[in-house]
PDB file of N, CA, C, O and CB in Angstrom:
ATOM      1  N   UNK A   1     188.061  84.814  61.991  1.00  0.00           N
ATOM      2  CA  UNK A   1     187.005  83.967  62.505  1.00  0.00           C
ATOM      3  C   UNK A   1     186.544  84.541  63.836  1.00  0.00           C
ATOM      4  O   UNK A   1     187.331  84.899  64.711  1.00  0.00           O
ATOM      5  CB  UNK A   1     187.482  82.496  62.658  1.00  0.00           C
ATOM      6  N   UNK A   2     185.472  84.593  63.916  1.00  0.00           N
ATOM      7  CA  UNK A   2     184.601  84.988  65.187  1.00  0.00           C
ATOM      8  C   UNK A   2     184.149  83.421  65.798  1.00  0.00           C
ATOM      9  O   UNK A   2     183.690  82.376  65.337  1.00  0.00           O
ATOM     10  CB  UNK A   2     183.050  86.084  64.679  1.00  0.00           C
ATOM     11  N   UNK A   3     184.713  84.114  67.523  1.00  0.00           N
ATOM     12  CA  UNK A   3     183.863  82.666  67.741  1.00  0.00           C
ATOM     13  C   UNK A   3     182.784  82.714  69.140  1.00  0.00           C
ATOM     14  O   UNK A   3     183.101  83.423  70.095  1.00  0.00           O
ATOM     15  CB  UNK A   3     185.151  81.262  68.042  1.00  0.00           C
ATOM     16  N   UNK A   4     181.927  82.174  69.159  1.00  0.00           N
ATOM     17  CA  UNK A   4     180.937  82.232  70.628  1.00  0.00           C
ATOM     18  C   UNK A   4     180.698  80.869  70.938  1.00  0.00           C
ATOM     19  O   UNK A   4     180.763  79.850  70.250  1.00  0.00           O
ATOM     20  CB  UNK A   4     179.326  83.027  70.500  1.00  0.00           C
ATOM     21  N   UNK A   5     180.412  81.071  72.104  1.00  0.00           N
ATOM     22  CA  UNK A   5     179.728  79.222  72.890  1.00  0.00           C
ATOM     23  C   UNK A   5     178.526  79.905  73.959  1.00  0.00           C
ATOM     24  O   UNK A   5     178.273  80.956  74.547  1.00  0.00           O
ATOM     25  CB  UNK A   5     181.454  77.927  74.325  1.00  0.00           C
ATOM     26  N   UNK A   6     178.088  78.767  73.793  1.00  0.00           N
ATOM     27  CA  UNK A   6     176.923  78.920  74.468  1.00  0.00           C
ATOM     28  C   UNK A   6     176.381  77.462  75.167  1.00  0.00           C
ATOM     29  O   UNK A   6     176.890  76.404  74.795  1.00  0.00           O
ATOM     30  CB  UNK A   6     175.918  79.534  73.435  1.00  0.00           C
ATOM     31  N   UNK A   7     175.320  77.479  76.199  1.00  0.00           N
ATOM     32  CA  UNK A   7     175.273  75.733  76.335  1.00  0.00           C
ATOM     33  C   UNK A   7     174.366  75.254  75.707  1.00  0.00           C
ATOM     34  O   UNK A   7     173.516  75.920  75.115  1.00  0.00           O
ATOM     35  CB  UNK A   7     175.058  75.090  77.663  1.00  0.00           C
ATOM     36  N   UNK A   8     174.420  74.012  75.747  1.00  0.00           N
ATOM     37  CA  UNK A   8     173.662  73.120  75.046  1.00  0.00           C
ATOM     38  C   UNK A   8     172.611  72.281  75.966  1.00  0.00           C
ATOM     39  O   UNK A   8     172.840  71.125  76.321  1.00  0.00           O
ATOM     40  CB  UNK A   8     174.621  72.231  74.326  1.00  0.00           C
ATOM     41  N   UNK A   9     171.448  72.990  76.305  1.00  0.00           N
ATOM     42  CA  UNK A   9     170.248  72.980  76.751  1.00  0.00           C
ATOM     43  C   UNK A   9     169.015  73.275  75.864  1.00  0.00           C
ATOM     44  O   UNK A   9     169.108  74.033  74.898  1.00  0.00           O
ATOM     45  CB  UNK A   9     170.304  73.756  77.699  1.00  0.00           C
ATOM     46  N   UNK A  10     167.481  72.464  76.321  1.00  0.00           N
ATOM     47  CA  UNK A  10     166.487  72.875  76.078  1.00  0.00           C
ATOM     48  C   UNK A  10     166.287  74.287  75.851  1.00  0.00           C
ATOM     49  O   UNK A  10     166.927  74.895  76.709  1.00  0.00           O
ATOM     50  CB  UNK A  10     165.885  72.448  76.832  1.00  0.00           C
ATOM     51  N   UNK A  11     165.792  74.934  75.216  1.00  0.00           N
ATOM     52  CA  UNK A  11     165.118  76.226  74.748  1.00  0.00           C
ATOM     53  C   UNK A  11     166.131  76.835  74.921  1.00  0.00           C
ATOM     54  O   UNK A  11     166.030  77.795  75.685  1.00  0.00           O
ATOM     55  CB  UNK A  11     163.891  76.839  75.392  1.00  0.00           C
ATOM     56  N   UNK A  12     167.436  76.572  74.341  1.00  0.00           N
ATOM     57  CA  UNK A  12     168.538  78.171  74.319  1.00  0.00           C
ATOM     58  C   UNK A  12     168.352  78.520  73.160  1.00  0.00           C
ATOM     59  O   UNK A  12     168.509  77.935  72.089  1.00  0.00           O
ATOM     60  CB  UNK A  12     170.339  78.144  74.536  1.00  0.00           C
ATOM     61  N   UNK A  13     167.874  79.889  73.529  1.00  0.00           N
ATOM     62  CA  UNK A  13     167.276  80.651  72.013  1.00  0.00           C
ATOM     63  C   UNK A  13     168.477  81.184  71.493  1.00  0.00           C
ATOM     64  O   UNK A  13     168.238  81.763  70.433  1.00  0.00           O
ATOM     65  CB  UNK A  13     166.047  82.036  72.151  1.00  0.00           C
ATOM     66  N   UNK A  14     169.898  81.234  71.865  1.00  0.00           N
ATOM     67  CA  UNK A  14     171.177  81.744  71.580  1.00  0.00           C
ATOM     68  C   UNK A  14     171.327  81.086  70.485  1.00  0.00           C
ATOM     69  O   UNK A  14     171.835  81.666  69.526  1.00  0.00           O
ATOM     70  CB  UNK A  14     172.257  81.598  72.544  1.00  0.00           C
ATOM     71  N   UNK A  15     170.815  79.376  70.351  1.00  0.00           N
ATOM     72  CA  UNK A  15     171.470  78.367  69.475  1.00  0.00           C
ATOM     73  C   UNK A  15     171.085  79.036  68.033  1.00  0.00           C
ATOM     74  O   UNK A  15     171.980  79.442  67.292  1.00  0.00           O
ATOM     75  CB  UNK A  15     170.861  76.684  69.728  1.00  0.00           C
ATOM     76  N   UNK A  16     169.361  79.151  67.590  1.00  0.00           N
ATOM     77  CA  UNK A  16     169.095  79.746  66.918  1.00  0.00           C
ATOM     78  C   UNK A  16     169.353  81.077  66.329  1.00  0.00           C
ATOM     79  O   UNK A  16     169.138  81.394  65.159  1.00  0.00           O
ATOM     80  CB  UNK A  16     168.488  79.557  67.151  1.00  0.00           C
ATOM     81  N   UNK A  17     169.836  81.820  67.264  1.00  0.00           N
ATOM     82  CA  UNK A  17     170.342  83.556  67.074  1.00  0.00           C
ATOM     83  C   UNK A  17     171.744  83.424  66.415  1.00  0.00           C
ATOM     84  O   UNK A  17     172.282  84.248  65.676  1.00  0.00           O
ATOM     85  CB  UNK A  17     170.552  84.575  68.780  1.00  0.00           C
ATOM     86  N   UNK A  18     172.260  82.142  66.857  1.00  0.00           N
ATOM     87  CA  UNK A  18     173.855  82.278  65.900  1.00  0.00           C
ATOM     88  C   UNK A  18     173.628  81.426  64.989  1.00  0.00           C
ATOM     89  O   UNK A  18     174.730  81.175  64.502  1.00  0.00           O
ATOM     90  CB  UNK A  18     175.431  81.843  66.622  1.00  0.00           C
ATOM     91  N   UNK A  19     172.833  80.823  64.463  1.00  0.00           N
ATOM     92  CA  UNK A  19     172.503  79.806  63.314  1.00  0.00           C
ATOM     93  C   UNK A  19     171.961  80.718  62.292  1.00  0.00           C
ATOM     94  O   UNK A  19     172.149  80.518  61.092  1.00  0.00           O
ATOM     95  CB  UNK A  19     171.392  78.569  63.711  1.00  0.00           C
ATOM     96  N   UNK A  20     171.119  81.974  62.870  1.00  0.00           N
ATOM     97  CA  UNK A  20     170.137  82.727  61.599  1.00  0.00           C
ATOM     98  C   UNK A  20     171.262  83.670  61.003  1.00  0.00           C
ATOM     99  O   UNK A  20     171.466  84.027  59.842  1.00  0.00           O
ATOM    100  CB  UNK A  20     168.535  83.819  62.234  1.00  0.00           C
ATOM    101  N   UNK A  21     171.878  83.934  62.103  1.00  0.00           N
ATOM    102  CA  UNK A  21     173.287  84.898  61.596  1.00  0.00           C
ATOM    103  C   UNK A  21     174.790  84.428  60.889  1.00  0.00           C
ATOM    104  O   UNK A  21     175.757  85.190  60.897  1.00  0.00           O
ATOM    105  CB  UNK A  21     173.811  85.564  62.920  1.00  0.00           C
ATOM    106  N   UNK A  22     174.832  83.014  60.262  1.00  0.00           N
ATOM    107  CA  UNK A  22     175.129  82.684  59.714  1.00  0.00           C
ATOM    108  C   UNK A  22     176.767  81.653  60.284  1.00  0.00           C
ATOM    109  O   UNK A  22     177.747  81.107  59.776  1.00  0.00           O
ATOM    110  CB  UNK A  22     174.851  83.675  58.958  1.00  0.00           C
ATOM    111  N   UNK A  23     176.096  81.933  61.763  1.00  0.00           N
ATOM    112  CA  UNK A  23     177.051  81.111  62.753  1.00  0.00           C
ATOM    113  C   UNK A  23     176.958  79.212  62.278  1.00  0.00           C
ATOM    114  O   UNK A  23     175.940  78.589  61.976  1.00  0.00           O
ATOM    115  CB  UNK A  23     176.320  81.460  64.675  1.00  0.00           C
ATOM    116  N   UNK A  24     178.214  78.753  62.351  1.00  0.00           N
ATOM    117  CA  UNK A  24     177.851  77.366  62.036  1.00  0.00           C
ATOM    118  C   UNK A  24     178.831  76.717  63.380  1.00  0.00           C
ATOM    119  O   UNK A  24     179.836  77.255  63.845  1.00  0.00           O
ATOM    120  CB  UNK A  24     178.320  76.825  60.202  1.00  0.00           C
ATOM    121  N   UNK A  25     178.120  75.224  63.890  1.00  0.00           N
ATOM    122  CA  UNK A  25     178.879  74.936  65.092  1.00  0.00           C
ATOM    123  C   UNK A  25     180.109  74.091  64.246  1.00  0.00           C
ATOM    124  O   UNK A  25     180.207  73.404  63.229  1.00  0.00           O
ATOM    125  CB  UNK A  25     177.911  73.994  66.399  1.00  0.00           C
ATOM    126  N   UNK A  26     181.072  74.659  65.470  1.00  0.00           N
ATOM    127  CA  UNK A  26     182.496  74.024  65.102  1.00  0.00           C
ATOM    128  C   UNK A  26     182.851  73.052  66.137  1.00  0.00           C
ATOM    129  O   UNK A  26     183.420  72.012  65.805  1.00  0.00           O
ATOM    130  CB  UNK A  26     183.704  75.123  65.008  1.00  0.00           C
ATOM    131  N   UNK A  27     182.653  73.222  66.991  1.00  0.00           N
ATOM    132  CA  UNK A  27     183.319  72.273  68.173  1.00  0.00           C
ATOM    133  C   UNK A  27     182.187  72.056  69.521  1.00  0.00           C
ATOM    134  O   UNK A  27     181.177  72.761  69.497  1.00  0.00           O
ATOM    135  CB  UNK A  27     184.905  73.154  68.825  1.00  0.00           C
ATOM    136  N   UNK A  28     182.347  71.221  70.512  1.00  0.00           N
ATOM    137  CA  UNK A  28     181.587  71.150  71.294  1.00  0.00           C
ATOM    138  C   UNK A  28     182.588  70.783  72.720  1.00  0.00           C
ATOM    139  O   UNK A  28     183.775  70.551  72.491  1.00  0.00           O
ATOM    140  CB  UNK A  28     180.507  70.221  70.764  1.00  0.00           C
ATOM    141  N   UNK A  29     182.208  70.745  73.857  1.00  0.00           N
ATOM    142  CA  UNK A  29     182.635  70.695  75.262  1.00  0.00           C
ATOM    143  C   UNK A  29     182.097  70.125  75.818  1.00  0.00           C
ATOM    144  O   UNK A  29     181.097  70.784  76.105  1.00  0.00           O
ATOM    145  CB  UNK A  29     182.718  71.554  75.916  1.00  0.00           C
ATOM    146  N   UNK A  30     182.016  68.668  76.496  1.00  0.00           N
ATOM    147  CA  UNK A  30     180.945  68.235  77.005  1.00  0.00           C
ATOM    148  C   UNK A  30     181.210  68.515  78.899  1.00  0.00           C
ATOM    149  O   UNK A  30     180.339  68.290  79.740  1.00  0.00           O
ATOM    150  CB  UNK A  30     180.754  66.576  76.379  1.00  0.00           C
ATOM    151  N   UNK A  31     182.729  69.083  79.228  1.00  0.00           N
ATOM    152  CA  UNK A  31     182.613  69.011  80.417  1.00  0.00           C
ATOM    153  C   UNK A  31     183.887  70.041  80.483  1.00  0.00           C
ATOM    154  O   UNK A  31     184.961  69.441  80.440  1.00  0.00           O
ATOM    155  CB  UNK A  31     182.575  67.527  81.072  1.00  0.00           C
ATOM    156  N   UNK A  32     183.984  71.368  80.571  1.00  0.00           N
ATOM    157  CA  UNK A  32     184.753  72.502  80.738  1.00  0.00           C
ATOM    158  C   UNK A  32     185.436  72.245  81.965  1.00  0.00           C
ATOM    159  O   UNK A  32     186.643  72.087  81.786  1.00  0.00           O
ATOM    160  CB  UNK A  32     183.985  73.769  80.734  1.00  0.00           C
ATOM    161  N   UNK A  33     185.044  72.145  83.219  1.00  0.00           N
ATOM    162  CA  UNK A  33     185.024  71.952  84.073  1.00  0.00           C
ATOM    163  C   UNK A  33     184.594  71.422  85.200  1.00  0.00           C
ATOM    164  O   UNK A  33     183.597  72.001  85.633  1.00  0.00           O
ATOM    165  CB  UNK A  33     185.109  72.329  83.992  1.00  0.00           C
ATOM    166  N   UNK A  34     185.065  70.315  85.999  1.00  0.00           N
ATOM    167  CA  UNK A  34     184.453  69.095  86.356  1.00  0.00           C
ATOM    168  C   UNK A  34     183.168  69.664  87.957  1.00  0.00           C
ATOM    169  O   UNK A  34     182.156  69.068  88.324  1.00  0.00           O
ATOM    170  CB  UNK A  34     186.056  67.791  86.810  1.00  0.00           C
ATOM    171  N   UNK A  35     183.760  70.925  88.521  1.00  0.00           N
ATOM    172  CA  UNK A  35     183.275  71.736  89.750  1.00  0.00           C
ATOM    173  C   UNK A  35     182.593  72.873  89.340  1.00  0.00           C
ATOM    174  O   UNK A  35     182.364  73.739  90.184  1.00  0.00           O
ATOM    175  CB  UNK A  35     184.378  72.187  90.669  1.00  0.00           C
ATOM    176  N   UNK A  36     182.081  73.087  87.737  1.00  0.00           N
ATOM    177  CA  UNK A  36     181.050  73.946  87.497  1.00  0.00           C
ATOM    178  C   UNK A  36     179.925  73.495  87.900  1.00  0.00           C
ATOM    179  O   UNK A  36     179.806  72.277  88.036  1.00  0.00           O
ATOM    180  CB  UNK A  36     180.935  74.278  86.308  1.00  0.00           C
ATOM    181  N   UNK A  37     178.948  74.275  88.158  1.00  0.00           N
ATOM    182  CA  UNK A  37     177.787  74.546  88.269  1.00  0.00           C
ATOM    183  C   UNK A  37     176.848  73.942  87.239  1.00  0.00           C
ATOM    184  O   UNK A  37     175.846  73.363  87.658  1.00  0.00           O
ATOM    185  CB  UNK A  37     177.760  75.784  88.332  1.00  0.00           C
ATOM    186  N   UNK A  38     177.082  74.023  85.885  1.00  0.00           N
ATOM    187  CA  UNK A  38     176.772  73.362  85.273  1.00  0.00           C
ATOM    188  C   UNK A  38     176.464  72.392  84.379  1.00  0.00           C
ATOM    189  O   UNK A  38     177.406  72.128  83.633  1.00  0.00           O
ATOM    190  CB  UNK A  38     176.764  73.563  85.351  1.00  0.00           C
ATOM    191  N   UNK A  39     175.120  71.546  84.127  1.00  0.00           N
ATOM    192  CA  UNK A  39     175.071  70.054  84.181  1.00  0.00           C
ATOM    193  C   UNK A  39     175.132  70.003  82.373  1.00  0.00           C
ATOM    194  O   UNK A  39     174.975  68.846  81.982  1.00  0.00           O
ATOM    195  CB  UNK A  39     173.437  69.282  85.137  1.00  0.00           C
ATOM    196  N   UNK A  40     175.337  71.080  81.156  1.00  0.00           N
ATOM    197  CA  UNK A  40     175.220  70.626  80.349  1.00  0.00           C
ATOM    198  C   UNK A  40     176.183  71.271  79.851  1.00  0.00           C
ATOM    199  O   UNK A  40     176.646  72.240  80.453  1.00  0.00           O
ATOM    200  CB  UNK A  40     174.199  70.507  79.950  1.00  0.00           C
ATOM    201  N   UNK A  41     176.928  70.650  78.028  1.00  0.00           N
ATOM    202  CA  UNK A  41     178.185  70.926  77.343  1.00  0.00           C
ATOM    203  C   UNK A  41     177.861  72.508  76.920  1.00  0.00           C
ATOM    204  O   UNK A  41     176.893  73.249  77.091  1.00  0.00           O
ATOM    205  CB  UNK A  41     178.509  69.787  75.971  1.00  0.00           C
ATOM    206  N   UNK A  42     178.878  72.617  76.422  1.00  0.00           N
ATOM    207  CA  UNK A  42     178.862  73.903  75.276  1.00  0.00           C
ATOM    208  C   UNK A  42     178.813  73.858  74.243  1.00  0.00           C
ATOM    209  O   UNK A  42     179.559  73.015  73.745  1.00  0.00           O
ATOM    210  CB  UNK A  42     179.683  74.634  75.145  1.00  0.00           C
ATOM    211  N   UNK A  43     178.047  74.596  73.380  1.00  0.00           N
ATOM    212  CA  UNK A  43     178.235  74.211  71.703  1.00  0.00           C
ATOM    213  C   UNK A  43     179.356  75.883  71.669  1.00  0.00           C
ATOM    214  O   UNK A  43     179.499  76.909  72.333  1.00  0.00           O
ATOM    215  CB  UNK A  43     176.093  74.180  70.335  1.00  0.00           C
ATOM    216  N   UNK A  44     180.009  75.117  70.219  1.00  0.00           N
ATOM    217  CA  UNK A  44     181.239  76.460  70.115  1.00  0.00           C
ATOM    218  C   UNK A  44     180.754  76.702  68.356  1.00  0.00           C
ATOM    219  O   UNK A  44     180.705  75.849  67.470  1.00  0.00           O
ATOM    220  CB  UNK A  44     183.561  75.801  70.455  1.00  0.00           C
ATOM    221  N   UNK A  45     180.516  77.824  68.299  1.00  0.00           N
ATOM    222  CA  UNK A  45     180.140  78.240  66.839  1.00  0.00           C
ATOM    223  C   UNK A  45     181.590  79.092  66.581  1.00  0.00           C
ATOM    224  O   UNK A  45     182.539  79.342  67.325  1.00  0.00           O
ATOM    225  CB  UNK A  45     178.481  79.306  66.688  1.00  0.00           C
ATOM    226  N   UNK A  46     181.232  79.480  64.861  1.00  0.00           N
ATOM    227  CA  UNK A  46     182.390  79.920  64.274  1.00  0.00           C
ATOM    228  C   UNK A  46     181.719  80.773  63.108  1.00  0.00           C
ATOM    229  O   UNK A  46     180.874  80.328  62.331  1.00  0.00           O
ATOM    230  CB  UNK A  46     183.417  78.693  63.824  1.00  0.00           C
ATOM    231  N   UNK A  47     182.278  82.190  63.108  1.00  0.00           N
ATOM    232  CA  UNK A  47     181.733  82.805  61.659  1.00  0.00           C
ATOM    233  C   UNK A  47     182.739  83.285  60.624  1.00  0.00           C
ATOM    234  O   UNK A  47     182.695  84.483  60.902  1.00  0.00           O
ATOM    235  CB  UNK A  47     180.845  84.073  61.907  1.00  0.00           C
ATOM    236  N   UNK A  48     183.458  83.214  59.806  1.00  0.00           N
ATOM    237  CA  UNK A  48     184.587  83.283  58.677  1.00  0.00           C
ATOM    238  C   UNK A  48     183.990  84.650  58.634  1.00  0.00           C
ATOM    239  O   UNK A  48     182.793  84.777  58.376  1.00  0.00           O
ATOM    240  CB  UNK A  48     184.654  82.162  57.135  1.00  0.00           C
ATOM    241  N   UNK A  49     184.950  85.944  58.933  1.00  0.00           N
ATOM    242  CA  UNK A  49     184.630  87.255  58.374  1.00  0.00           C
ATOM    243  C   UNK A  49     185.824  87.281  57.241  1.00  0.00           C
ATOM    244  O   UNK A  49     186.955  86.797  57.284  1.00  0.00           O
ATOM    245  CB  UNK A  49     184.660  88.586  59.586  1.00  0.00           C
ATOM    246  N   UNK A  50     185.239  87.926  56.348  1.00  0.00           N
ATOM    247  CA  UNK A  50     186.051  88.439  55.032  1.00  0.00           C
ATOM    248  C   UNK A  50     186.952  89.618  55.313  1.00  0.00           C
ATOM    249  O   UNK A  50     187.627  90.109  54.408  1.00  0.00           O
ATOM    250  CB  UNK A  50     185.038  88.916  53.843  1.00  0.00           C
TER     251      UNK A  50
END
């Protein structure tokens, strides 16, 4: 299994780039860390290699 995250914001063109490639989301993060910088979760995708 391959895995990537990315956040979960308006216009992240990442979301789409791992969806066309056959990425499906597995898990999500709504708060990694409470003194990051940033204000939105992570989506966590997953790809089953053979």
């Amino acid at each position: 299994m391959i895995h990537v995250g990315t956040g979960d914001y308006d216009g992240n063109k990442a979301i789409e780039f791992y969806k066309k490639r056959g990425f499906k989301k597995v898990g999500y993060l709504e708060d990694i860390n409470p003194k990051s910088k940033y204000s939105y979760g992570q989506l966590l995708f997953g790809f089953l290699v053979d």
